[in-house]
N, C-alpha and C positions, 0 to 999 in steps of 0.2 A: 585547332579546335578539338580534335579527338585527344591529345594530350592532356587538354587541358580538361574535358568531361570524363577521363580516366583517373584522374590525377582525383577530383570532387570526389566520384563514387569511392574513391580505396579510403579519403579524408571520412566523408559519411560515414563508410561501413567499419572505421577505425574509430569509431563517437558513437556509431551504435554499440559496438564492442564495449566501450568503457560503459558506456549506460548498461548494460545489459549486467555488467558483473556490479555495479551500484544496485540495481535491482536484486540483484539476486543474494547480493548480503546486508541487503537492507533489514532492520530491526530497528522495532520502535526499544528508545533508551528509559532508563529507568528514572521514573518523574519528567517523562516529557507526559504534555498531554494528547488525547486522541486528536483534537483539529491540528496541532503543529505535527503529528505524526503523517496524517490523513494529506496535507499538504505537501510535505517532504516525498511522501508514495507517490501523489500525484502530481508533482513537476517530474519525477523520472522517467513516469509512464507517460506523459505527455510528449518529454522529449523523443522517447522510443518513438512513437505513433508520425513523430514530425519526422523521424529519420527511417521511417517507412517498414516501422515494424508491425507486426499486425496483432495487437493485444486487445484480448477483450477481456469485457468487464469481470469474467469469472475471473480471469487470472489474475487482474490485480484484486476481488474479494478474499480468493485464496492465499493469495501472498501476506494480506494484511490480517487475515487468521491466525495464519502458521508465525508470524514474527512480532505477536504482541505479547510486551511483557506477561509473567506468571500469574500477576492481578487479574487475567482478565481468561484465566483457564476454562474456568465452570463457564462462563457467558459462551466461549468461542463453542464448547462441548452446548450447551442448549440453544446456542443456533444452529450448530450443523445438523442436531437432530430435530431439529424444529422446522427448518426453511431447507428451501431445495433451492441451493448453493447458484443453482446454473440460472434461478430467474434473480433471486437476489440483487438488488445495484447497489450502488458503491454507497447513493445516499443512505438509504436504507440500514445498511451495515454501520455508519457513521452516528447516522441517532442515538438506534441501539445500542453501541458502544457508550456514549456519549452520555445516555440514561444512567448505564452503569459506572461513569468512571462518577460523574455526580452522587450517587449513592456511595462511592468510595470515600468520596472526600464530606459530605457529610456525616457520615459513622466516626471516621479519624478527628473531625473538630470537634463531636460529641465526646468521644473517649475524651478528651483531652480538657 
């Protein structure tokens, strides 16, 4: 029994490890859009949270700040000075993006 509830935890904390570095160079790719992005962020953080990591919502707000594509510079720069980051949710941060990447694409089918 102890061999075997040894053996789980090194497995677990060998699956948090990979997650954790998937996290951590996680970056939205260029012409994906904010919900498959926002999805992709939140099956990693999910898995962390199920493998007993303790992530709160600031950290995954902050992380999907810092690693969205250059399109979304000025928005990330007038949220951060706009909202206090720490009450912020993850929905929240999603719309707002969301408003803007919809203003991206139709400026780009206007020029066009």
């Amino acid at each position: 029994m102890k061999r075997k509830y040894e053996g789980s935890v090194r497995v677990k904390r060998a699956q948090l490890q990979a997650l954790r570095r998937d996290f951590e160079t996680l970056a939205m790719k260029d012409g994906e859009s904010v919900t498959t992005y926002f999805a992709r962020t939140m099956e990693i953080s999910n898995k962390m949270r199920f493998h007993g990591e303790k992530m709160t919502d600031v950290t995954i707000v902050e992380k999907i700040l810092r690693s969205l594509t250059t399109n979304f510079n000025y928005v990330v720069c007038s949220i951060e000075e706009s909202k206090d980051i720490d009450v912020l949710s993850i929905d929240e941060l999603q719309s707002s993006l969301l408003v803007h990447e919809q203003k991206i694409h139709r400026s780009s089918t206007t020029e066009e």
